[in-house]
C-alpha positions in Angstrom: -71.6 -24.1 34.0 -72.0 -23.1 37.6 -74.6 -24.9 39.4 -76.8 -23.4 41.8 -78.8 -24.9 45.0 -80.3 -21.6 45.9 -82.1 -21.4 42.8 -82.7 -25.2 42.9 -84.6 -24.4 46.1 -86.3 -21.5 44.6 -87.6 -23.0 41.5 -89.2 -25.8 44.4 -90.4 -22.8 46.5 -91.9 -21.6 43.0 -93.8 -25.2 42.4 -95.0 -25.0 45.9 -96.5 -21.6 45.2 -98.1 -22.4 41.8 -100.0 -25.9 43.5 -101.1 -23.9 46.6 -102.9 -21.1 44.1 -104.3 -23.2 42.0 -105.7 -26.3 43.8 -107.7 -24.3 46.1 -110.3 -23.9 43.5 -112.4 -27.2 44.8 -112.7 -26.0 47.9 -113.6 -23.1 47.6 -116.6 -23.2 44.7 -119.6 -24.4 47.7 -118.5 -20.4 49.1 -118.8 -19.0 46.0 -122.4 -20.9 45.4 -123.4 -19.9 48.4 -122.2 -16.3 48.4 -122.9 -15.4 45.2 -126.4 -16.7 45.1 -125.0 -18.5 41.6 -125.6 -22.0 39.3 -123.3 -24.3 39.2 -122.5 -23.6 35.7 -121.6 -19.9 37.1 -119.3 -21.6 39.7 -117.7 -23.8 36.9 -116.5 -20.6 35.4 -114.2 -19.8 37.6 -111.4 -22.7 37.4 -112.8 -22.2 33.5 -111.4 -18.6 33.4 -107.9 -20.2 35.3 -107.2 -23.1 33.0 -108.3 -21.1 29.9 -105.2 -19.0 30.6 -103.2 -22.5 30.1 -104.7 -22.9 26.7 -104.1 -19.3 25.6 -100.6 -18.4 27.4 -98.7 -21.2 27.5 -97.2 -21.6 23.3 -96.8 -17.4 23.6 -95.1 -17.8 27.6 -92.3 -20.1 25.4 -91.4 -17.2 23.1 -91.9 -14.8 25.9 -89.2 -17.0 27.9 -86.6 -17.3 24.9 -86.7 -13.0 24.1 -86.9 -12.0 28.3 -85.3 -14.6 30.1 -86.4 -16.2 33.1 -85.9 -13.9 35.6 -88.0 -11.4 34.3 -90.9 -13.6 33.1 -91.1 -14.8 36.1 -90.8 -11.5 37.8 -93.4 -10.3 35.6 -95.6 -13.5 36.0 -96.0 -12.9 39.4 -96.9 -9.1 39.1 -99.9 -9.9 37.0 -100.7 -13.3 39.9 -100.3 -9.8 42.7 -102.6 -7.9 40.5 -105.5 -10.6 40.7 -105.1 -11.6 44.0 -104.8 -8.0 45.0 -107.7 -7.2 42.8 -110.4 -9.7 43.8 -109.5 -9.1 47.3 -110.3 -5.5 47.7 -113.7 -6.2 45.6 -114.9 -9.6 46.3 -117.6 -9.8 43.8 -118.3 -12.7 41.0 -117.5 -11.0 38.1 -114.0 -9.7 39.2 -113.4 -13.4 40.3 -113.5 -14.5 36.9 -110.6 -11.6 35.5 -108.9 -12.4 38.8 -108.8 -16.0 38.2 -107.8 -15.3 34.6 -104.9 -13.2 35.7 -103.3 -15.5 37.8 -104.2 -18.4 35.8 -102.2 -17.0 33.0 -99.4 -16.1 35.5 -99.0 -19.6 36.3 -98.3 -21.0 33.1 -95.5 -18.5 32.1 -94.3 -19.8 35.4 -94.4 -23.5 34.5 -93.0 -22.7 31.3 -90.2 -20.4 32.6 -89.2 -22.9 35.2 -88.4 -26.2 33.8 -85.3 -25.2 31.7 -83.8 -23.3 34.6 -84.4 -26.5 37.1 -82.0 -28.3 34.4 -79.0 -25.9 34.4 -79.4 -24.4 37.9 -79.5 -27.9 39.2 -77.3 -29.9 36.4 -78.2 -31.9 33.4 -77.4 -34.9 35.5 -79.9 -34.2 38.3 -82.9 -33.2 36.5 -84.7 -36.2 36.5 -84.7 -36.3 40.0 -85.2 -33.0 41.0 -88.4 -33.1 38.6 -89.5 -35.9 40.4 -89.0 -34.3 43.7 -90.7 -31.1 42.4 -93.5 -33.0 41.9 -93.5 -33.9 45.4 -93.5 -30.5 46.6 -96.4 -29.7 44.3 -98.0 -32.1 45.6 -97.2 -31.5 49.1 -98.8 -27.3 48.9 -102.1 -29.1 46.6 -102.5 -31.2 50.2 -101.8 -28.1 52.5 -103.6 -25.6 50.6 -107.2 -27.1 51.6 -106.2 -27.3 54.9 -105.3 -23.8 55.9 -108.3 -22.6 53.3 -110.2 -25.1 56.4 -108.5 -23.6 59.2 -108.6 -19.9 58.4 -112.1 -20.0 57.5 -113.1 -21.8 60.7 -111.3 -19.6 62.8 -111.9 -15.7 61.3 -114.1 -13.9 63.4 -114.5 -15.7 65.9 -114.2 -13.9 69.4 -111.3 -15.1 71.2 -108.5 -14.0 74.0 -106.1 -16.0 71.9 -106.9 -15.6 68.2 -103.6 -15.3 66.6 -101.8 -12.8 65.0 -102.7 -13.9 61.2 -106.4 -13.9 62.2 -106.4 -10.8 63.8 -105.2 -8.8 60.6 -107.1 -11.1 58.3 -110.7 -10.1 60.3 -110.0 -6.5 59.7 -109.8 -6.4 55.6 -112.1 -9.2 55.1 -115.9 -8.4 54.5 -118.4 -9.9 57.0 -119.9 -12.9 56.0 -116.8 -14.3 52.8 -114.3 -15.6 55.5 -113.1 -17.5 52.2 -112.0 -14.3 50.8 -109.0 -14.3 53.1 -107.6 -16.6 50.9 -106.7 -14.0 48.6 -105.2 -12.1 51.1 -102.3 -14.9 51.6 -101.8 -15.0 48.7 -101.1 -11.4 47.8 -98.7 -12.0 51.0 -97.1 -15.4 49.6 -96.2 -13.7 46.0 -95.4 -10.7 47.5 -92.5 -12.5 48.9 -91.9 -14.7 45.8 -91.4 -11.2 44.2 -88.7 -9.7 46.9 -86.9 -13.2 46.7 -86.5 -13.2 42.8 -85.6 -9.7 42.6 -82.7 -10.2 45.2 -81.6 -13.4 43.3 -79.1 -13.7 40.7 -80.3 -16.0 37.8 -77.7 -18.6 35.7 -77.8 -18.2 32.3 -80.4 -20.9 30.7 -78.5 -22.6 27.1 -81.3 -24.3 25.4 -80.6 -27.2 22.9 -82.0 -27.1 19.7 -84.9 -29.6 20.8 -85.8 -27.5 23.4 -86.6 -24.4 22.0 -90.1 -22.8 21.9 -89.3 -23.4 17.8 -90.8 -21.6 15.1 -94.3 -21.5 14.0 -93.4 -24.3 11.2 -92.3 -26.4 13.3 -96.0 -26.5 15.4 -97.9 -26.4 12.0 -95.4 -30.5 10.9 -96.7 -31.6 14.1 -100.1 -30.6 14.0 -100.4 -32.8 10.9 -99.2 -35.5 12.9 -102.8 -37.7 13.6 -100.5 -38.9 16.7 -99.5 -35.3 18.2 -103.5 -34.8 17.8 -104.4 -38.0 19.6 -101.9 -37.0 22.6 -103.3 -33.1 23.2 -106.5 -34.7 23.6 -105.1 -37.4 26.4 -103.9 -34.2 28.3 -107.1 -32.4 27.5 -109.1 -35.2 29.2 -106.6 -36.1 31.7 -106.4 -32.6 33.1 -110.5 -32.0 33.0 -110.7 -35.4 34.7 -108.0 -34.6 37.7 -109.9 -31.1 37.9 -113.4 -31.8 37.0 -113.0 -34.6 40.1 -111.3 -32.3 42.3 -113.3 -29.2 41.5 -116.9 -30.6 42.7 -115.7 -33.1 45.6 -116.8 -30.8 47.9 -119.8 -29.3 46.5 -121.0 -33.2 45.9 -120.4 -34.4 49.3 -122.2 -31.3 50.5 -125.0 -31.6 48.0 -125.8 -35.6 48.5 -124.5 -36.4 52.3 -124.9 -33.3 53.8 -121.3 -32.7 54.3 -119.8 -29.9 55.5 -117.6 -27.8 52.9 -115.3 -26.2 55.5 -114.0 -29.4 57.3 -114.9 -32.6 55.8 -115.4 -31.1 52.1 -112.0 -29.5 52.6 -110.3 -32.2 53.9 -111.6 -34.7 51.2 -109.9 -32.3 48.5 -106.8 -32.0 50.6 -106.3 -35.8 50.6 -107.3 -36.0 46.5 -104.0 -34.6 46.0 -102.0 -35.8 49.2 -103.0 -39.2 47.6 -102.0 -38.3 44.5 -98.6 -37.4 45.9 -98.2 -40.8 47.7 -99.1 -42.6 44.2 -96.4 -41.0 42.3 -94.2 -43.2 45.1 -95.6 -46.2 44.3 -96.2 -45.5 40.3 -92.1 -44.3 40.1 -91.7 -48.5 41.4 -94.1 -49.5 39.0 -92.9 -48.1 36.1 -89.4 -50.0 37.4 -90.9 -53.2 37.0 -93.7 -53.0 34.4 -94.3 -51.6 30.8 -95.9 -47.9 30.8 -98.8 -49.1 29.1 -99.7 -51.4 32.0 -99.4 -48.9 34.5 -101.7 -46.6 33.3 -104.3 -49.6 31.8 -104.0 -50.6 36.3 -104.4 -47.6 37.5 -107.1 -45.9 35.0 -109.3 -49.0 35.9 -108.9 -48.1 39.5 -109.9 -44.5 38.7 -112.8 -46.0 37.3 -114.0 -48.1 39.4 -113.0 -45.2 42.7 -115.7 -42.9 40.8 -118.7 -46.0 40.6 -118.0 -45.8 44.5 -117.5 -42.2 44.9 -120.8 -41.5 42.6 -123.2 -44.1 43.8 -121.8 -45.5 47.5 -122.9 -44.3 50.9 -121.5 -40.5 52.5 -119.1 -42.5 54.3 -117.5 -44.7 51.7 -117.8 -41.7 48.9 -115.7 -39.3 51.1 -112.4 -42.6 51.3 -113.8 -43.2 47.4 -112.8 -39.5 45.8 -109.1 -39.0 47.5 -108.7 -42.4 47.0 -109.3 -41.1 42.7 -106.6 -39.0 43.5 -104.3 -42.1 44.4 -105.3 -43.7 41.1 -104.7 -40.6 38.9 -101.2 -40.5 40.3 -99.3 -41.4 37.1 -101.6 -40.5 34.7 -99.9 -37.6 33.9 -96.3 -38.4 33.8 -97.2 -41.4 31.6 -99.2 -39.5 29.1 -96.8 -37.0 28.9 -93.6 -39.2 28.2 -95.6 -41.5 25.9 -96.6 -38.0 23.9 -93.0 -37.3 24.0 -91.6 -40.6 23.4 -94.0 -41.0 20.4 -92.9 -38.3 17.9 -88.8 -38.2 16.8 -88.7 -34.7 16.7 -89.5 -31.1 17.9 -90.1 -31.7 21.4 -89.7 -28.3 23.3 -92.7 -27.3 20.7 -94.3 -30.6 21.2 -94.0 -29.5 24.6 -96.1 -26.6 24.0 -98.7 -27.9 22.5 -99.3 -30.8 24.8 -99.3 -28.2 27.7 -102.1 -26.2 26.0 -103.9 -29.5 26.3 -104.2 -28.0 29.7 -107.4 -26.4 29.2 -108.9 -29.9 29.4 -108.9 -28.4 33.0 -111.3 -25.1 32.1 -113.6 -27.0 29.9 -114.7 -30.2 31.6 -115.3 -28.9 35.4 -118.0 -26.1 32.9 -119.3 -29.1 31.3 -120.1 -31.0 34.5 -121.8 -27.9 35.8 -124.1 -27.3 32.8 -125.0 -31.0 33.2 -125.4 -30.7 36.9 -127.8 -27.6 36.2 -130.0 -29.5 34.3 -130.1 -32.8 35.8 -128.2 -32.8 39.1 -124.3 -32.6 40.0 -124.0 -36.5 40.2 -125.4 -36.8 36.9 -123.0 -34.3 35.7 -120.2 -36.0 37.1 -121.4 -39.0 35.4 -119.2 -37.4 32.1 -116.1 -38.2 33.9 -116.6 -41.9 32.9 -115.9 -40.5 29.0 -112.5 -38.4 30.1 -111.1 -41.1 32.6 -112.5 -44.1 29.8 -110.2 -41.9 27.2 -106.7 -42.2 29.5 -107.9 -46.1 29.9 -107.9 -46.1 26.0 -104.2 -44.5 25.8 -103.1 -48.1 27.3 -104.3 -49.6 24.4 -103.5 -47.6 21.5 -100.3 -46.0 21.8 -97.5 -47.4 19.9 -93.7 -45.5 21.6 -91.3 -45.1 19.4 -89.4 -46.0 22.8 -90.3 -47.6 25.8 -89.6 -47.1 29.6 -87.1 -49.3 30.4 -88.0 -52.0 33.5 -85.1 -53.7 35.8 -86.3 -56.5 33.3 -85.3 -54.8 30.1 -81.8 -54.1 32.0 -81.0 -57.6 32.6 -81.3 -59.4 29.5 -79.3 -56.8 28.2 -75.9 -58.0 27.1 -72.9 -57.3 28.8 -70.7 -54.9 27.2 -66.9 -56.6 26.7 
């Protein structure tokens, strides 16, 4: 089968775009507080009404993939992403935030599901660990950039100035007076705009599928439902995903709140280098998992999560806005671990194992909602307080997971025998 770097790099260009519209929710929720006039339960709504979409979409976007293809799922799943982003920009108001966020939320995971498979054949069977890897690293790389030209544009609009460029200069004229943060929006309309002209113009392999990784039929979901273990893993992802978001999602808002922070640089920034640390862990947890059991990775670095959130929580501004990116470094391999324990763990079925551990993703919608009812009631930091019971959760997966194989270390490799 014919292998194909152009799609390899669009695929990456795809994982880029999919980080860089959905990790500027953090940032963003002090605007909408103060725009909107609304509680921080209302604010919590909005990644809510994203990562609800993953929950609903992302079993359906499998079949979806199987009967259209690729190509036109993804064609079609950024459509609906142009129709939000199109939507909420021409009528910036709170309720047509949540459909907007719904729309492209549920664009995104059709996206994530269409992807994968064609990363395997457009880059070869033989490449696609690594080039998951390095996707990774591009998704990391647009979650770091993303806050910083949210910081940037939002600084800069409107301001009177001889040499405002050319981006600024359009941006002032369609955005309302007084929601710089809307302009946002308007990038992105432009960035999957072009996503749209590029996939049209591209000629797609075809995708084979083996058995085990097809969407599978709805028997198949309803053995592994009954599975106690398959149970126990959709509810690591649940709470890894609503700790990586609920922690992202209010950094700003918190170091605003309790250290009088500003959201647009320092509140920004702090988010931006959550997930540039995270992308700098993945280096060092990719080593890790060379020399040490899984198990102990995750029990290391769930402790350090822990112990980043007592200091991000409870320490002084200074300390708390090193102590929440520094979460981000910790959280690293949580979810490459989880996953290929989850994986690892059940003999069978794993395209729809897949699928169900990616609906887990709504961890993402519920938890950030939960710390903002909390924080209505009794104050953001005792609302982020609950993300002692999600992170404690991953800690617990160290201990109670039993694979029915194990990552191999460059210790397992040499007291294997030598084959003669």
């Amino acid at each position: 089968m014919k292998r194909s770097k152009y799609i390899v790099a669009l695929v990456l260009t795809t994982f880029f775009v999919i980080s860089f519209l959905t990790n500027i929710l953090g940032p963003i929720i002090p605007d909408i507080i103060q725009s909107f006039h609304v509680s921080l339960t209302a604010a919590a709504l909005l990644p809510f009404s994203f990562f609800i979409a993953y929950g609903v979409l992302s079993i359906p976007a499998g079949f979806l993939v199987e009967s259209w293809g690729e190509k036109k799922v993804m064609l079609a799943s950024f459509a609906v992403a142009l129709a939000g982003a199109l939507f909420f920009a021409l009528m910036p108001v709170y309720r047509v935030s949540i459909v907007s966020l719904f729309l492209i939320g549920g664009s995104m995971a059709a996206l994530q599901v269409a992807i994968n498979p064609l990363l395997r054949v457009a880059g070869g069977e033989e490449h696609f660990a690594f080039n998951e890897a390095f996707a990774q690293f591009v998704f990391g790389a647009a979650s770091f950039i993303s806050p910083l030209v949210y910081s940037y544009v939002v600084l800069h609009l409107g301001k009177v100035s001889q040499q405002q460029n050319f981006l600024l200069e359009i941006l002032s004229r369609v955005v309302p007076a007084g929601l710089p943060w809307v302009s946002m929006y308007w990038i992105f309309t432009v960035v999957i705009t072009l996503m749209l002209i590029a996939l049209w113009a591209s000629r797609f392999p075809r995708v084979t599928r083996t058995e085990d990784e097809r969407a599978g039929a709805v028997e198949m979901y309803a053995h592994l439902l009954r599975k106690p273990v398959v149970l126990l893993f959709f509810a690591s992802v649940f709470m890894y995903v609503g700790s990586e978001q609920g922690t992202a999602d209010w950094i700003s808002q918190f170091l605003a709140q309790y250290h009088g922070y500003d959201p647009h640089t320092t509140g920004a920034t702090a988010v931006a280098w959550f997930w540039g640390l995270m992308t700098a862990g993945c280096a060092l947890g990719m080593l890790l998992l060379k020399l040490f059991d899984s198990r102990k990775v995750l029990l290391g670095f769930s402790l350090g999560a822990l112990a980043c959130l007592t200091i991000a929580l409870f320490g002084p501004g200074p300390v708390a806005k090193l102590a929440f990116p520094a979460m981000g470094f910790c959280a690293s391999v949580m979810w490459p671990i989880i996953i290929s324990l989850g994986l690892n763990s059940v003999a069978e079925f794993h395209g729809p194992l897949a699928g169900i551990l990616c609906v887990g993703i709504m961890g993402g919608a519920v938890v950030p909602l939960i710390i903002g009812r909390i924080g209505d009631a009794f104050g953001l930091r005792t609302g982020m307080i609950f993300l002692y019971l999600t992170f404690g959760w991953v800690l617990g997966v160290s201990f109670w997971t039993k694979p029915l194989i194990a990552n191999v270390t460059l210790r397992d490799k040499k007291t294997q025998p030598v084959a003669g």
